[in-house]
N, C-alpha and C positions, 0 to 999 in steps of 0.2 A: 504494500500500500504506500509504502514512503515514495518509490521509483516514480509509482504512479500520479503520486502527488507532486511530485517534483517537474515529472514531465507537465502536467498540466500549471503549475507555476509558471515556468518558462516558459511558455508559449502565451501566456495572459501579461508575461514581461516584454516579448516580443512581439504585442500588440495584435496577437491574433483575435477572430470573433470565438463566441462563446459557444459558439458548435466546434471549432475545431477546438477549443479548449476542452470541451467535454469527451470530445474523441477522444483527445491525448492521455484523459484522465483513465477512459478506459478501452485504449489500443490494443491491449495485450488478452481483451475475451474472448475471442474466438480461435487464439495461442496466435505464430504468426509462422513463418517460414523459416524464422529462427530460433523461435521459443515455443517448445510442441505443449506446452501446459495451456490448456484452455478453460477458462471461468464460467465459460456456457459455451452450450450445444448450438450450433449453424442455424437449428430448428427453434430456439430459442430466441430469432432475432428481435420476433414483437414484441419481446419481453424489454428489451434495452433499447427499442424506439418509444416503450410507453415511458420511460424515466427521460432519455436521454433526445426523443425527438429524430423526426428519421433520414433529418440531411447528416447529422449527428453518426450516428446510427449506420448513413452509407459509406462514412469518413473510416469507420472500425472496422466494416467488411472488407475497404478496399485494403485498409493494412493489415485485414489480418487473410487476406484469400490474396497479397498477392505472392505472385511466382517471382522472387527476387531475382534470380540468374535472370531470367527473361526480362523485366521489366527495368534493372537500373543501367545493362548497357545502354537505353535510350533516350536518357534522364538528360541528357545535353540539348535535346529538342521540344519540338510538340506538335503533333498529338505523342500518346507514349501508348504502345499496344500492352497489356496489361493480360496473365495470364492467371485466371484463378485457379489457384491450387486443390481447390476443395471440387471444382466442377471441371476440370480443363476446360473452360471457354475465355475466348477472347474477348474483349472487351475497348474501346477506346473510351475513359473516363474522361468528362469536359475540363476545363484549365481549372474552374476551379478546387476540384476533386484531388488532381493530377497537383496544384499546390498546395490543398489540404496533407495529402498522404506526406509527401517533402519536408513541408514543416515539424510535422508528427517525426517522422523517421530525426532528421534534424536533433530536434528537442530529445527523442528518446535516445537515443544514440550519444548525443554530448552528455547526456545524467551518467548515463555505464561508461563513459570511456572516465568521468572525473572518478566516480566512487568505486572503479574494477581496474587498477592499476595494469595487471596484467593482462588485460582485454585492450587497455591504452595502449599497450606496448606493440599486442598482436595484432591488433586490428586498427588503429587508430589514423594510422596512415594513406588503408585504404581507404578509411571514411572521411576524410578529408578530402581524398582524390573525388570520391561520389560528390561529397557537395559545392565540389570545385566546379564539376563538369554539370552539375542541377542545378548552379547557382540563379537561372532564369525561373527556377520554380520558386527559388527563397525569399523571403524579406531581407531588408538591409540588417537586421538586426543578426539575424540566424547564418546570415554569411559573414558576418561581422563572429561573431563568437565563435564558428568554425576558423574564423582565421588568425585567432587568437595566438602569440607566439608560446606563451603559458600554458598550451593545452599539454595536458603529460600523453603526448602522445609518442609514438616510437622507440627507437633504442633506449631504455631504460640509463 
């Protein structure tokens, strides 16, 4: 619940709306492509549109159905073809959606790289390459903190 909290912090400090804050809050229910633990069932989703609202709602599905390999080599453009993991279908989600999910990933990805030292070290670099090459889906804020020279990110 902290992660969770924290991603949704960040992203209400980087001035996003209150749907993509509540995604952020809860990104991780339906698990994701790199976190297979899921808080609810796919068949469950009316349940976290009746709290959470269903633009909300659509924000969660797309990061938690999407096909990572597939969808971030294309993150330097737009549209971006989007593979759901859970159904294999294609999908082209609109700009908004497509910088809902960004931000989200953005926000949830700087929390683990600050508080998982060794996740900094292993992964941190490519995720900076990601938001380097997505930076047209970012706000100035969340490109700004990815480029952060402080981030512990790399060679230890």
């Amino acid at each position: 619940m902290d992660h969770l909290g924290r991603v949704r912090h960040q992203l209400d400090e980087w001035g996003a709306s209150l749907e993509v804050q509540l995604a952020g809050l809860c990104h991780a229910c339906y698990g994701t492509d790199g976190f297979g633990v899921s808080l609810l069932e796919i068949t469950e989703r009316p349940c976290l549109i009746e709290v959470i609202g269903s633009e909300a709602e659509g924000f969660v599905y797309l990061y938690g159905s999407c096909d990572r390999a597939y969808a971030y080599p294309q993150l330097a453009s737009f549209p971006v073809e989007f593979r759901d993991r859970f159904t294999d279908t294609l999908t082209w989600p609109d700009r908004r959606a497509v910088d809902a999910f960004m931000e989200i990933t953005a926000a949830n990805e700087l929390d683990v790289v600050v508080h998982n030292l060794a996740i900094a070290v292993e992964c941190g670099p490519e995720l900076q390459e990601l938001f380097i090459r997505a930076h047209g889906h970012l706000t100035a804020a969340a490109q700004q903190a990815w480029s952060d020279p402080t981030l512990p990110i790399g060679a230890p």
